[in-house]
C-alpha positions as CSV (number, residue, x, y, z in Angstrom):
1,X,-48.5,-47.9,-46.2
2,X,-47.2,-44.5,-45.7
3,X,-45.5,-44.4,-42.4
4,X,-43.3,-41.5,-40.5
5,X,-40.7,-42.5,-41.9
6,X,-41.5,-42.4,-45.1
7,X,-42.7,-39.2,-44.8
8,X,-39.5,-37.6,-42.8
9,X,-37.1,-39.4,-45.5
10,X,-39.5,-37.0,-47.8
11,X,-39.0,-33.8,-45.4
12,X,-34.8,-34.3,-45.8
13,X,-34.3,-30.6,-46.6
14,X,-35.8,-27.7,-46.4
15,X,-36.8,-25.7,-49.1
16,X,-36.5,-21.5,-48.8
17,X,-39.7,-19.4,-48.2
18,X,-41.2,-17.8,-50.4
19,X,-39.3,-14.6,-50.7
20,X,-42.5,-12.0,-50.0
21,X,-42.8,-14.4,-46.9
22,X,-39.7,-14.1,-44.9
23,X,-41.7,-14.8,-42.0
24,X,-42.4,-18.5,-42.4
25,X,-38.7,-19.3,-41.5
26,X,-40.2,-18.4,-37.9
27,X,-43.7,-20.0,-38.3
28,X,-44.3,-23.0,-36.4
29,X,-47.2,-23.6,-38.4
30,X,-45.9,-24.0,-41.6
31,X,-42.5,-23.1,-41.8
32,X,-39.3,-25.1,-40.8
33,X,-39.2,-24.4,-37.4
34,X,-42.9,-26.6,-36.8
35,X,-40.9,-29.5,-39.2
36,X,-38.0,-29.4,-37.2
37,X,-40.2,-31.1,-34.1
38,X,-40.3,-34.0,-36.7
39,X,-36.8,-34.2,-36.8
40,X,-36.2,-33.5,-33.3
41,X,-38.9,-36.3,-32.0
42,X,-37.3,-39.0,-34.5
43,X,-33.7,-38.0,-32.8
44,X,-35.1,-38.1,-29.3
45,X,-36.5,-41.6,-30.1
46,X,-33.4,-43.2,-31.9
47,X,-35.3,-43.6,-35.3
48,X,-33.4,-40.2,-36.6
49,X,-30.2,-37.8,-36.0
50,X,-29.5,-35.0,-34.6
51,X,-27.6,-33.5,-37.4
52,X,-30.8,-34.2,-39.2
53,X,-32.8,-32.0,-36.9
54,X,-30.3,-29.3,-36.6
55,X,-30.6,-28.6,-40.7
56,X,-34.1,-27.7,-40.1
57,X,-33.6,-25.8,-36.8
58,X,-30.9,-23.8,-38.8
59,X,-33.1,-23.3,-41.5
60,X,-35.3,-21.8,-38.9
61,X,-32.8,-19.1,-37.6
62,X,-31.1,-18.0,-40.3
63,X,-32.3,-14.7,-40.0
64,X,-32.5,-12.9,-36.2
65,X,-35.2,-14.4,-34.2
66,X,-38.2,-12.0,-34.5
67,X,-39.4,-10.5,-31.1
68,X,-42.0,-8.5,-32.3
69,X,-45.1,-7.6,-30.3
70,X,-47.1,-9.6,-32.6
71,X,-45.6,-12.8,-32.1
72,X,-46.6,-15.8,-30.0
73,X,-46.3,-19.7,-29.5
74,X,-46.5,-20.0,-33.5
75,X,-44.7,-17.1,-34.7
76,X,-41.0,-15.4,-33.9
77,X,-39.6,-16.3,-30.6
78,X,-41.7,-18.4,-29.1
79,X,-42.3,-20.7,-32.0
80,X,-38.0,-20.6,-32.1
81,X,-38.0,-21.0,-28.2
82,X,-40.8,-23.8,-28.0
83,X,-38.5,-25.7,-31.0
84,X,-35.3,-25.3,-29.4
85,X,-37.1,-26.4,-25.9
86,X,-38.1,-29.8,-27.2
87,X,-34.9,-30.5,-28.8
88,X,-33.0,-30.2,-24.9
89,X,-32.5,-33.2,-22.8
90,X,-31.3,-32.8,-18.8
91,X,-28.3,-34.6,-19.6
92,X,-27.2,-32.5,-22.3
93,X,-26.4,-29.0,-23.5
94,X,-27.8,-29.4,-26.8
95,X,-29.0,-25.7,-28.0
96,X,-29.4,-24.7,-24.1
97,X,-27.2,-21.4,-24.9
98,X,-29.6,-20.4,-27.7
99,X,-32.4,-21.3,-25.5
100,X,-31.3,-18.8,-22.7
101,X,-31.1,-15.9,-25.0
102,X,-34.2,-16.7,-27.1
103,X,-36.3,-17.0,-23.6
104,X,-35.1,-13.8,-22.0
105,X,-37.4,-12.1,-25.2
106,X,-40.2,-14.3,-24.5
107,X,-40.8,-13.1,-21.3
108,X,-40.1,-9.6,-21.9
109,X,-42.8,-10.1,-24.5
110,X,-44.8,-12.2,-22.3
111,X,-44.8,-8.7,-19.9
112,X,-45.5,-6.3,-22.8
113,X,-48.5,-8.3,-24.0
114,X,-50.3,-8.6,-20.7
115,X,-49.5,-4.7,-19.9
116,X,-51.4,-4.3,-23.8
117,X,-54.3,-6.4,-22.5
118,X,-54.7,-4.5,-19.5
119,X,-54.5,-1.5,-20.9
120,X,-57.0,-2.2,-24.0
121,X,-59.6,-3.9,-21.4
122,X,-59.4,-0.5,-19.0
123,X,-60.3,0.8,-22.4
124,X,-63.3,-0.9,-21.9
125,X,-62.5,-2.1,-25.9
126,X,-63.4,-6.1,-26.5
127,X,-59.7,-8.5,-27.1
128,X,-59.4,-10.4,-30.3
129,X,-58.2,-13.8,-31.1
130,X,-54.6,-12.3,-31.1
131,X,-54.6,-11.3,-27.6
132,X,-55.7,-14.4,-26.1
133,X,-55.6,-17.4,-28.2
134,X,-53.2,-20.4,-28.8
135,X,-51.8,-19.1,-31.9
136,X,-50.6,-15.9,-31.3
137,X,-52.1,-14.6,-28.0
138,X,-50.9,-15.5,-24.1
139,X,-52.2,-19.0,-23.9
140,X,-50.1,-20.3,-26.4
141,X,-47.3,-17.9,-24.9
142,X,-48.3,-19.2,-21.7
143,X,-48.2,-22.8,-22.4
144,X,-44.6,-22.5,-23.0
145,X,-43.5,-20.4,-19.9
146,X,-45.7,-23.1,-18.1
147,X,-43.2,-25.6,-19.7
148,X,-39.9,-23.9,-19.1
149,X,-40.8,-21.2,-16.4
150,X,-43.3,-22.3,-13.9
151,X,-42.4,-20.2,-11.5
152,X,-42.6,-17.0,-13.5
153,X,-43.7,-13.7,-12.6
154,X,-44.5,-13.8,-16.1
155,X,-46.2,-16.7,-15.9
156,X,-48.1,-15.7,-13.1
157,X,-49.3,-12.4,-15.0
158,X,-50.0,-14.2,-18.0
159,X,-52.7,-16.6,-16.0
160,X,-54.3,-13.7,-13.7
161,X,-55.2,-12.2,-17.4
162,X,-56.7,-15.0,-18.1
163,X,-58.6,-15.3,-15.2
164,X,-60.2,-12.1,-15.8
165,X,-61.5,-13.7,-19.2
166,X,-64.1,-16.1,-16.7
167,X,-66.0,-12.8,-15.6
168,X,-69.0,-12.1,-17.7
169,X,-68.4,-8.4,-18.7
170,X,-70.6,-5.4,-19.8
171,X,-69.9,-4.4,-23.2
172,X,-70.9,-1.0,-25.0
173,X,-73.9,-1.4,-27.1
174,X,-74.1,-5.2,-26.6
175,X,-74.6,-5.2,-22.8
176,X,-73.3,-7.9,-21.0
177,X,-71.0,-10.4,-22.8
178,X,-68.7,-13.6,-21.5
179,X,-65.1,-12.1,-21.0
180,X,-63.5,-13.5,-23.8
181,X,-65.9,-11.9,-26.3
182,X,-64.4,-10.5,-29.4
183,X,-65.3,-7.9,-31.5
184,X,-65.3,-9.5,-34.3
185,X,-66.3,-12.5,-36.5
186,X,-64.6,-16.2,-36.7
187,X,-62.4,-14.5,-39.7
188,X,-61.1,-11.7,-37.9
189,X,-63.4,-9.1,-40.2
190,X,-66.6,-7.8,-39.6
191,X,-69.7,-9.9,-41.3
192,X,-73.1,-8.6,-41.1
193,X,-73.8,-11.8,-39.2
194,X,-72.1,-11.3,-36.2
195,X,-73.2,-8.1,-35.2
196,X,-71.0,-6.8,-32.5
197,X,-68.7,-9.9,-32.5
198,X,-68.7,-13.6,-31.2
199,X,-68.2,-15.9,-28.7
200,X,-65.5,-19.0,-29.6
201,X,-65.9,-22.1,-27.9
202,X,-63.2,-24.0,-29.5
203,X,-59.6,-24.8,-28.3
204,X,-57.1,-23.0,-31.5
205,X,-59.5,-19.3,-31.0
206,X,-61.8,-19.7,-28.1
207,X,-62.2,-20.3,-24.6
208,X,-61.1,-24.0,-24.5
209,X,-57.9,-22.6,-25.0
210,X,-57.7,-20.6,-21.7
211,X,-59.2,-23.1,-20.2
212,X,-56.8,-25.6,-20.6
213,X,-54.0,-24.1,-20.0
214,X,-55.4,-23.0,-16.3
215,X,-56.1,-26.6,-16.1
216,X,-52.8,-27.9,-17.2
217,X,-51.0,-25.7,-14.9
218,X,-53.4,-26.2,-11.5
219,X,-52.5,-29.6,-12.1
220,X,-48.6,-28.7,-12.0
221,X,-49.0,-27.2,-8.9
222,X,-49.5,-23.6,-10.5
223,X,-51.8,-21.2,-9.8
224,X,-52.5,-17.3,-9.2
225,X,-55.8,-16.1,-7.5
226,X,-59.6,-16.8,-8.7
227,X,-57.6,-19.4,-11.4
228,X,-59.6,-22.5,-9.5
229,X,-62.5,-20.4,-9.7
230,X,-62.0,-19.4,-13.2
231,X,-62.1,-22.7,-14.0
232,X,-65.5,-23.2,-12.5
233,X,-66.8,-21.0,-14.2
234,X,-66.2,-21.8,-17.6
235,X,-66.5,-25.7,-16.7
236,X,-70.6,-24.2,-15.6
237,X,-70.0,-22.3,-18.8
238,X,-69.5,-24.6,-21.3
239,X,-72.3,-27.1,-19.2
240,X,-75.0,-24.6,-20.6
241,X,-74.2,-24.5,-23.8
242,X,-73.7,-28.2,-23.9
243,X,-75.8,-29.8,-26.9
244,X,-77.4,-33.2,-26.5
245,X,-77.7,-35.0,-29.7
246,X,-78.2,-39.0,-30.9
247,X,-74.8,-39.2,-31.5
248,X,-73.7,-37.7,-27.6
249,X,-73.3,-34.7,-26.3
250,X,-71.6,-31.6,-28.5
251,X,-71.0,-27.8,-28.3
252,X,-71.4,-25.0,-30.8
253,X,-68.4,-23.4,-32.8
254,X,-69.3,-20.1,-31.7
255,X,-71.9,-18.0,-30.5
256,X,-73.4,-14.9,-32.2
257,X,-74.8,-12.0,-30.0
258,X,-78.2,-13.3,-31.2
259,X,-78.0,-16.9,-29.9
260,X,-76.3,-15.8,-26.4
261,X,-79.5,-13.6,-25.8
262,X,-81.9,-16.6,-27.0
263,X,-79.6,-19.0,-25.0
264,X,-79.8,-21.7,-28.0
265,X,-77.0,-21.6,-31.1
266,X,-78.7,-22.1,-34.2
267,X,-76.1,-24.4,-35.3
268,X,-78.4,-28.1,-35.6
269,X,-75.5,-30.3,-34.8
270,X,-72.1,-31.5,-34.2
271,X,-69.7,-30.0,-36.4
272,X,-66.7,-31.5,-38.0
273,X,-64.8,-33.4,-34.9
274,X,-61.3,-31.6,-34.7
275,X,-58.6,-30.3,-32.1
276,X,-59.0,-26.8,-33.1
277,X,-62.8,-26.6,-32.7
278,X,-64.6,-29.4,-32.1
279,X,-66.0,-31.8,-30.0
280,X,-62.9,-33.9,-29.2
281,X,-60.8,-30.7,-28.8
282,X,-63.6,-29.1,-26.3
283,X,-64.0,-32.0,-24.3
284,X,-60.5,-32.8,-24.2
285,X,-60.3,-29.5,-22.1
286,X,-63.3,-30.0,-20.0
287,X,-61.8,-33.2,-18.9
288,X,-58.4,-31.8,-18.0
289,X,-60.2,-28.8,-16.6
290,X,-62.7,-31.4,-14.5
291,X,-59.2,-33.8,-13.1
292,X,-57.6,-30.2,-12.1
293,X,-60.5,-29.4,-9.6
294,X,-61.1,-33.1,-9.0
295,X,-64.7,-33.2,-10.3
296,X,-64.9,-36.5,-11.6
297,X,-68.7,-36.0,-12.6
298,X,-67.5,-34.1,-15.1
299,X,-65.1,-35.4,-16.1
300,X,-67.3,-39.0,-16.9
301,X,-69.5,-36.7,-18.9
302,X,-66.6,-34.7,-21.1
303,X,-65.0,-38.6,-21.1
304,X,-68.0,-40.1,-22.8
305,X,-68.9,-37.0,-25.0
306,X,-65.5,-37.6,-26.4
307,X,-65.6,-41.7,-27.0
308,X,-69.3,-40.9,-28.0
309,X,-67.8,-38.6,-31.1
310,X,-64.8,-41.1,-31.9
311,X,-67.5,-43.8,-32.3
312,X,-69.7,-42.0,-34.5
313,X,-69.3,-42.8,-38.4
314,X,-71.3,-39.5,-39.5
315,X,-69.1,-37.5,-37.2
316,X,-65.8,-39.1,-38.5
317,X,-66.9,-39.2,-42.0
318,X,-66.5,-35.5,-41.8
319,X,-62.7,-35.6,-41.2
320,X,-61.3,-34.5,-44.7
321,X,-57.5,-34.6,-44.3
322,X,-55.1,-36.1,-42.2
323,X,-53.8,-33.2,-40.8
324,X,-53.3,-31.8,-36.8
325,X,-55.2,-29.1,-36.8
326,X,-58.6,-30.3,-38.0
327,X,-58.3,-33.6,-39.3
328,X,-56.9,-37.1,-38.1
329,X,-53.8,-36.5,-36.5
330,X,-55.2,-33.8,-34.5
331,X,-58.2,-36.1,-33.3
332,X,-55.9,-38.7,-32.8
333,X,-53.3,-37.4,-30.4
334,X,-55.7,-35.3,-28.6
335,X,-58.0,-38.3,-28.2
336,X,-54.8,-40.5,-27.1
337,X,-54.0,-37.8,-24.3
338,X,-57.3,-37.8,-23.1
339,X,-57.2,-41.6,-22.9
340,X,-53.9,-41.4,-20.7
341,X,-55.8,-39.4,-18.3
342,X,-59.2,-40.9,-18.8
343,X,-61.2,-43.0,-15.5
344,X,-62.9,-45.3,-18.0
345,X,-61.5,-47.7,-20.6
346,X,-63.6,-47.1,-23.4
347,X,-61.5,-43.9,-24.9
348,X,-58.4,-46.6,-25.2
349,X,-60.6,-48.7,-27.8
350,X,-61.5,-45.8,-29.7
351,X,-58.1,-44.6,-30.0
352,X,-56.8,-48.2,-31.2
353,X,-59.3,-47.5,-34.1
354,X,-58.4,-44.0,-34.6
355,X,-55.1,-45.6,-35.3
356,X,-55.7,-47.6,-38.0
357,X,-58.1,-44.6,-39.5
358,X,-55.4,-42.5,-39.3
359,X,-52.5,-44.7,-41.0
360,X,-55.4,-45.4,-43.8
361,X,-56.0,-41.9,-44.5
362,X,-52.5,-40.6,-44.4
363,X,-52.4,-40.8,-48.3
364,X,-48.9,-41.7,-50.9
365,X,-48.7,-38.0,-51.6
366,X,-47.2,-37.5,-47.2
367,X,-43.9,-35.6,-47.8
368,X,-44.9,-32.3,-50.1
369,X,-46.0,-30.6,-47.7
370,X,-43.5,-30.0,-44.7
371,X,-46.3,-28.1,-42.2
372,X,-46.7,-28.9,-39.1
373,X,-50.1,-27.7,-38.5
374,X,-51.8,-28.3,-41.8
375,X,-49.0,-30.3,-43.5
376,X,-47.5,-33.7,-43.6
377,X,-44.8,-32.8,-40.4
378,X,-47.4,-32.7,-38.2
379,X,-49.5,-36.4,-39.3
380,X,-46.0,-37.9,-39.3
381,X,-45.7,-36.9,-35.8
382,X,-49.0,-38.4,-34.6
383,X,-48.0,-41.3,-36.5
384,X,-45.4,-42.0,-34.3
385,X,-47.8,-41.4,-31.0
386,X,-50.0,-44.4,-32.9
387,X,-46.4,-46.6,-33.6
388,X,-44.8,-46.4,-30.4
389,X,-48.2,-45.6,-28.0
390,X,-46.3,-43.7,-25.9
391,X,-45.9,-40.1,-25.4
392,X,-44.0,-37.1,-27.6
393,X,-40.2,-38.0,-25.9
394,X,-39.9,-34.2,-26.9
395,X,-43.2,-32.9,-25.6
396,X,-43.8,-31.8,-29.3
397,X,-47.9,-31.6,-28.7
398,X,-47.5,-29.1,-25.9
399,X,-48.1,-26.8,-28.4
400,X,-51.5,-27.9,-28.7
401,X,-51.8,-27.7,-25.1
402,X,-53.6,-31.1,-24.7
403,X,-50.9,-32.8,-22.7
């Protein structure tokens, strides 16, 4: 049985990126500062070391911390900041010096990127994933001033923006459009199928994302005007294009200019259940969304569209990988928050399953891959969620916004 263990003894050291890609030191996706959370959890836990953790967050800064306008929570200083925050403890100083400084360019960049937005949207020119999304755009960046800044004007800017992503908006050429509509396909290009962009649903690129993160910070006591409102809105949003199948409710990936004006997607079913865009990640914000307004209608509904999906063999049979963003890590510790917070008991038995899917699937090859998004870093860390069935002592999954 491969276990987190194994697969951090396998993750020791890291290895140099490759040298066109400089970069990746920085990339919390894939590069050592994303492996370092595995390191960092293990130390918080007493089942690693510190100096163990610190070879990784070194490898991570060994070069200046990029504070480029193109960075966010998984790139540059964010990715460094959101690293260097989960290895801190109140009754230490552990990297709390390099914190300060890394956090002062974070929210100077946190500033720039919402005066960008405003300025492109006066424009009257559609965002992109970039601008917006968990990845690289202000949720992501303001998932972490919501975790080490609440009380930010930065913070405060950076969820007014999104606010203004709720309001339906009238596009040129397309007419009227949901706020977060992009002007371009799911691959950042231009196919001929999505003439005049998309709508994303899901949590990694669509509006999920927003919406969770005006969730998670309503219920911290944190909000900015219209954000309760906001939250309304795409809650009544995501209620139309709700899908009822055999299998339980579901939502479509994405909607093309085409299916908004029919108001149908032509997509027959429930994709591939996943954090970044799927059914367990969706519903996983609708519920936090529904607890933040106290709508516990809803939040039955998004409760039982997630068990439904977790209970589903031809849904699960479409997990490929074990990995966090879209295979059984990422269902699993999404679907193990949602049972912490969930009214009924029938999530917790799904997740105790999920728990023995995932340990099956995690296969003897763990450990050559360090990633934490797509790689072994990241199944190893969801793996110890499932061993100890507690949560992240680091707060590692904040990154995924679905704590």
């Amino acid at each position: 049985m491969i276990t987190a263990e194994t697969i951090a003894h396998a993750l020791a050291s890291p290895a140099p990126p490759p040298p066109d890609q400089p970069w990746r030191r920085q990339s919390l996706s894939d590069g050592p500062v994303g492996t370092a959370l595995l390191h960092i959890e293990r130390a918080h836990t007493g089942h690693g070391t510190w100096p163990q953790a610190h070879t990784w967050i070194k490898a991570a800064a060994l070069r200046p911390v990029s504070a480029s306008d193109t960075n966010g929570l998984f790139l540059g200083a964010p990715a460094v900041a959101f690293t260097l925050s989960c290895a801190t403890a109140p009754d230490s100083a552990r990297y709390q010096q390099a914190l300060t400084g890394v956090d002062e360019h974070v929210i100077a960049l946190a500033h720039r990127r919402v005066d960008a937005a405003t300025h492109r949207a006066r424009r009257g020119e559609r965002p992109t994933f970039h601008e917006y999304d968990v990845f690289y755009g202000l949720t992501g960046i303001g998932a972490y001033l919501l975790r080490r800044h609440p009380g930010s004007s930065a913070l405060e800017r950076v969820l007014a923006y999104l606010v203004t992503l709720a309001s339906p908006v009238h596009a040129d050429r397309i007419g009227r459009v949901p706020g977060w509509w992009v002007g371009h396909d799911p691959s950042l290009t231009h196919a001929p199928e999505f003439p005049g962009g998309h709508a994303n649903l899901g949590v990694a690129h669509g509006i999920a994302g927003p919406l969770l993160l005006m969730a998670r910070a309503l219920r911290h006591g944190v909000a900015v005007d219209g954000q309760a409102e906001a939250i309304h809105t795409t809650l009544a949003w995501l209620d139309q294009w709700r899908q009822d199948g055999s299998a339980g409710p579901w939502w479509p990936q994405h909607l093309t200019l085409n299916e908004l004006r029919a108001g149908r997607p032509t997509q027959s079913g429930p994709a591939r259940p996943s954090w970044c865009y799927g059914t367990p990640g969706i519903a996983r914000a609708g519920q936090a969304a529904a607890i933040a307004v106290r709508d516990t209608v809803r939040q039955h509904q998004y409760e039982d569209a997630i068990a439904r999906c977790l209970t589903d063999p031809h849904q699960l049979a479409r997990l490929t990988d074990s990995s966090l963003c879209h295979g059984w890590a990422g269902v699993y510790q999404t679907a193990w928050r949602a049972a912490h917070d969930a009214s009924v008991t029938v999530l917790h038995t799904a997740v105790s399953r999920l728990a023995d899917a995932l340990i099956r699937h995690t296969t003897a090859i763990a450990g050559r891959d360090p990633g934490l998004l797509l790689g072994d870093a990241g199944t190893a860390l969801a793996l110890i969620t499932a061993a100890r069935d507690a949560a992240p002592a680091s707060g590692w999954d904040a990154c995924l916004l679905i704590d």
